[in-house]
N, C-alpha and C positions, 0 to 999 in steps of 0.2 A: 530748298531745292536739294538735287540729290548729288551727293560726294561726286565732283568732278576733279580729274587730275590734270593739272596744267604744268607743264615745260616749260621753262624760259631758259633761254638762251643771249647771252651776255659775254660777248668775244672780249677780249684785250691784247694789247701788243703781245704780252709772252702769257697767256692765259686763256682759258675758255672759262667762264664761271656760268653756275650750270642752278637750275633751283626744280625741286616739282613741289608745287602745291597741291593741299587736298582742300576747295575753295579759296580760303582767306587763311588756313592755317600751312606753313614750312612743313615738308615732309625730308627734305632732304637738300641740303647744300652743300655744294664741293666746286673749289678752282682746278680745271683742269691746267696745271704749265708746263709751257709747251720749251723745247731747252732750242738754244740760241743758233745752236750747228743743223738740227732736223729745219726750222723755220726758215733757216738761208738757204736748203736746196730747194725753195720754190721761187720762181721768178718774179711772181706778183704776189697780192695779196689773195684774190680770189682764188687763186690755186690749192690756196691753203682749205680749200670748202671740206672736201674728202676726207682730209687728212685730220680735221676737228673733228668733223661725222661722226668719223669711227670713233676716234676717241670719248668721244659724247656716250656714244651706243654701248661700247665696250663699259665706262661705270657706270651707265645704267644698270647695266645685266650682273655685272659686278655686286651691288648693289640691291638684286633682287629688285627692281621697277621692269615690268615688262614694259617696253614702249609700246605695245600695243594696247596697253591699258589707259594712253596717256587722251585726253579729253579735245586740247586745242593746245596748240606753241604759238608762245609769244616771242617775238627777237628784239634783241635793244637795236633800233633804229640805226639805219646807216646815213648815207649822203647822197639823198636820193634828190628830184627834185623840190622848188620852194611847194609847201604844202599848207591851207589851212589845217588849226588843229585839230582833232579826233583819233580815231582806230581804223588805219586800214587796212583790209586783206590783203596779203602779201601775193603779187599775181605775177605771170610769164614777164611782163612788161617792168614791173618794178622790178625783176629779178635782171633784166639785161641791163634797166639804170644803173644798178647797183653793180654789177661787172665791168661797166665802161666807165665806171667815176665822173658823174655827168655833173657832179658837183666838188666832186674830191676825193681821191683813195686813200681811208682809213681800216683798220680794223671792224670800224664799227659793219663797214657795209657786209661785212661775213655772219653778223647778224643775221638779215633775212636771205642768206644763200643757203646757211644751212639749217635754218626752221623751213624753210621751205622744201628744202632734199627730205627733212624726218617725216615733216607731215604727208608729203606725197608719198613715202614708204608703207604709212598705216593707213595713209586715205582719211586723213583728217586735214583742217585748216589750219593754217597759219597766220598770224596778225603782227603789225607793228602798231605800236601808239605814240602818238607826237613825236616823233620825228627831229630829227635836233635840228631840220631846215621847215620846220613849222616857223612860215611868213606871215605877221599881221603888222609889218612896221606902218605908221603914218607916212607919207609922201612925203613929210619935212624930216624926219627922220633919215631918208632915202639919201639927201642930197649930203656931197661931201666935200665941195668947194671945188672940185672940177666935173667938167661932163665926162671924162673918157674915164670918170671912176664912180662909183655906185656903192652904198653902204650894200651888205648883204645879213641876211639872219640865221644865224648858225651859231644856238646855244641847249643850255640846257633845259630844252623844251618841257623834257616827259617830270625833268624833278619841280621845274617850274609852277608846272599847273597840278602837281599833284600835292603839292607843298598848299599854295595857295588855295586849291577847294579842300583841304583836310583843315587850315586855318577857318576858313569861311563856313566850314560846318561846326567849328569849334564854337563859334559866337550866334550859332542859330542865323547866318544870313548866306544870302545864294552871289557864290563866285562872281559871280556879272554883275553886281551892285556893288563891287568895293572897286574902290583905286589902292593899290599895292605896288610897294617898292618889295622884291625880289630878289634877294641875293642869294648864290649857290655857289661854295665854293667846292669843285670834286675835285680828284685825285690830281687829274692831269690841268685843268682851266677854270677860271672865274667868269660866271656870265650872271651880269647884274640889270634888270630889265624895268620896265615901269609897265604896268598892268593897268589899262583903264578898263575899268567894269568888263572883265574877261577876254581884252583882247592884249598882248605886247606889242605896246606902240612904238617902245624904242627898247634897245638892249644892244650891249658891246658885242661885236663878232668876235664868240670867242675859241673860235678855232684856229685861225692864222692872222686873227687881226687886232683888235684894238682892248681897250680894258687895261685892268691890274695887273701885275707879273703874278703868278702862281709857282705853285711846288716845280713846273716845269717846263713854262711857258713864260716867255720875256713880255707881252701884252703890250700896251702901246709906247714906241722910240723913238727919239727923235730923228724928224723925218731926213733931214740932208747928212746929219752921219749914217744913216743908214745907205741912204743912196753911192753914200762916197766907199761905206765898205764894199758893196755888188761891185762897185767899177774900181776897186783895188786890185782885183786877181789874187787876193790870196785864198780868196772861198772860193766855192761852187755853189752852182745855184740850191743842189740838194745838201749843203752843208750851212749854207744862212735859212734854207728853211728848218734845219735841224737844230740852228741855235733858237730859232722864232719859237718852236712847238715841242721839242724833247730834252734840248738843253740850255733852256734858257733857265731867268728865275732862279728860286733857293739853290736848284742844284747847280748854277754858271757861277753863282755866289759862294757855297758854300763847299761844293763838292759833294753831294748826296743826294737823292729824292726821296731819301727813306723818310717818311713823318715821323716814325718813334726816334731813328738817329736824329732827325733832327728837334726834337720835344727833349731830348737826352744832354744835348748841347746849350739847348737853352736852361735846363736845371743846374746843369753842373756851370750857369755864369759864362759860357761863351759868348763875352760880349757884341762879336760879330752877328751869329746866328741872331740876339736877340735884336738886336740893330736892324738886320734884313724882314723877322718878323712884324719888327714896328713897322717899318719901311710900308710892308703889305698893306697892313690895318688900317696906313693913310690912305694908301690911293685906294685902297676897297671903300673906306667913307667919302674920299671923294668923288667915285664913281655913287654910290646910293644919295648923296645929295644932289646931285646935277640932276639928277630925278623927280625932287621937288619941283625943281623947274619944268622940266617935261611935264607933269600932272596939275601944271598953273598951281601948285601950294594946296590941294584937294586930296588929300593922303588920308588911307583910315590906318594905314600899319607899315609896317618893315619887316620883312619874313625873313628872317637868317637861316639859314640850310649850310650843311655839313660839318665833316668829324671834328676841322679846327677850329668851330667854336664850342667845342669840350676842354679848350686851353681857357681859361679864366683871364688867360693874361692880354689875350687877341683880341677875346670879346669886349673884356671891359676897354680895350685899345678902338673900339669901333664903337663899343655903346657913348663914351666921352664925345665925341664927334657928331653926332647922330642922333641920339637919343633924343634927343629935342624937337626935332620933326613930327614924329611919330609913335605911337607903342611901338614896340619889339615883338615880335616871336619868333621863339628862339624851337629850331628844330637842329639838334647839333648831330645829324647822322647823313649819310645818302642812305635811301630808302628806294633804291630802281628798284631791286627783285618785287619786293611789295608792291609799288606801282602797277610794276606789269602787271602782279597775280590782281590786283584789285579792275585792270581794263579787261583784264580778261574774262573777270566773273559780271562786269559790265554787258560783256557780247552775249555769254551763258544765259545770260537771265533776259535778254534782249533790249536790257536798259537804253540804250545808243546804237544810233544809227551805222552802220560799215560803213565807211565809204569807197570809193573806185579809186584806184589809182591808176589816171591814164596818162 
């Protein structure tokens, strides 16, 4: 086919990270951060659309990319409604979801706020793919020991399935024929799923709810101290969500979220730090074995995903526990930019179907 240039756009709390592809190959990558005092003069998150635009636009131009050379923008997925999985075009409607947090206001939903403002500027489309509220739970999955509560799915969809069919092409067979245990650990959350022949029937919600602690996320607590802290009065409610989602985990433990300070801590013998480490690598195996169960003991692998299994120490902390179920495949990076640019050349080539977001 012929050289198309693709946009993706990839918000963060203090960051825009930004990629153009020319097909399958990086043309250009840069974190746009955004500093702490401009972020607090806007009242919500969506406010903040403009104010990234430009900045997007401005290193672009910087840069020598004319955005009007650019081909189709991809956005990392916001918190839109539950979704089956695929690519869909970013439309009026998904755009008001994603302004009224119809499932939850994050950074991510400025994803498709502003791939949508760029492409309307050139008169091109824009797309999302899997979505991190991509629902395919089982019914039995759903339940959760009371009616007035409801499991929900909200994980890492797009690294999910894009880990799993790059695995599934690795050994000559088609994604929807294998049962896959899933684990993704990214920067912010751990979400660990069970994949029966290409649908997730069950995975930890791992945005405010259950699972392993992570770099910054406390993941599942026990239930009546939690309850007894809410009716203490010493928090508020937006300060027990902030321990639940920004300062839980290594950093409530150790004091940091940085990965290399804390990879730094563990070399130099920080007994704690490595103590906290171990801590993870348990309950990460024992969320990937409760798995077996999920998939009735019918496993063809284990897909491990991200940068902290490039520690030797973690993995072999999870393959001792583990390993016995299933092969391993070990992917020790996140790979969204890629992802996106490979859905994107998906739509290009007409490989897969769009679908509506109504």
């Amino acid at each position: 086919m012929l050289q198309k240039k693709i946009l993706i756009i990839y918000p963060e709390v203090r960051a825009t990270r930004i990629a153009v592809y020319c097909n399958s190959e990086p043309m250009f990558l840069k974190t746009i951060k955004h500093a702490d005092d401009e972020l607090a003069a806007f009242k919500n998150i969506p406010d903040q659309t403009d104010y990234r635009t430009k900045a997007i636009i401005k290193e672009l131009n910087r840069n020598d990319f004319d955005p009007q050379k650019i081909h189709i923008v991809m956005a990392r997925s916001g918190l839109v409604k539950p979704l089956k999985s695929g690519i869909y075009e970013i439309n009026n409607r998904m755009i008001e979801d994603l302004r009224a947090g119809v499932m939850g206001m994050h950074e991510t939903n400025l994803g498709g706020l502003i791939a949508h403002k760029i492409a309307t500027q050139i008169n091109i489309k824009a797309y999302m793919a899997d979505p991190v509220v991509v629902d395919e739970l089982s019914d039995l999955a759903r339940v959760t020991g009371h009616p007035l509560f409801v499991r929900k799915s909200i994980f890492h969809a797009l690294s999910h399935k894009f880990f799993a069919r790059k695995y599934a092409k690795s050994i000559n067979r088609q994604y929807e024929d294998l049962n896959l245990i899933v684990c993704h650990i990214g920067l912010g959350g751990i979400s660990i799923g069970a994949h029966l022949k290409g649908q997730v029937v069950d995975v930890n919600q791992a945005f405010d709810g259950g699972g392993p602690f992570s770099i910054t996320r406390t993941g599942t607590l026990p239930m009546g101290q939690l309850v007894r802290l809410c009716y203490s009065g010493k928090y508020s409610q937006q300060e027990v969500l902030q321990m639940l989602n920004s300062k839980g985990g290594y950093f409530a433990y150790l004091g940091t979220d940085s990965i290399p300070q804390i990879d730094k801590m563990i070399a130099e013998g920080d007994q704690k730090a490595l103590f906290i480490s171990e801590a993870c690598a348990y309950q990460v195996s024992k969320e990937i074995a409760s798995h077996y169960a999920t998939l009735e003991g019918e496993l063809d692998a284990i897909i491990l995903t991200g940068n902290i299994f490039n520690s030797q120490l973690f993995l072999d902390s999870v393959k001792k526990r583990v390993g016995k179920l299933a092969p391993l495949a070990l992917y020790p990076s996140v790979n969204d930019l890629e992802a996106h640019a490979v859905n994107a050349l998906r739509v290009l080539k007409g490989e897969v179907e769009v679908l509506t977001y109504e």
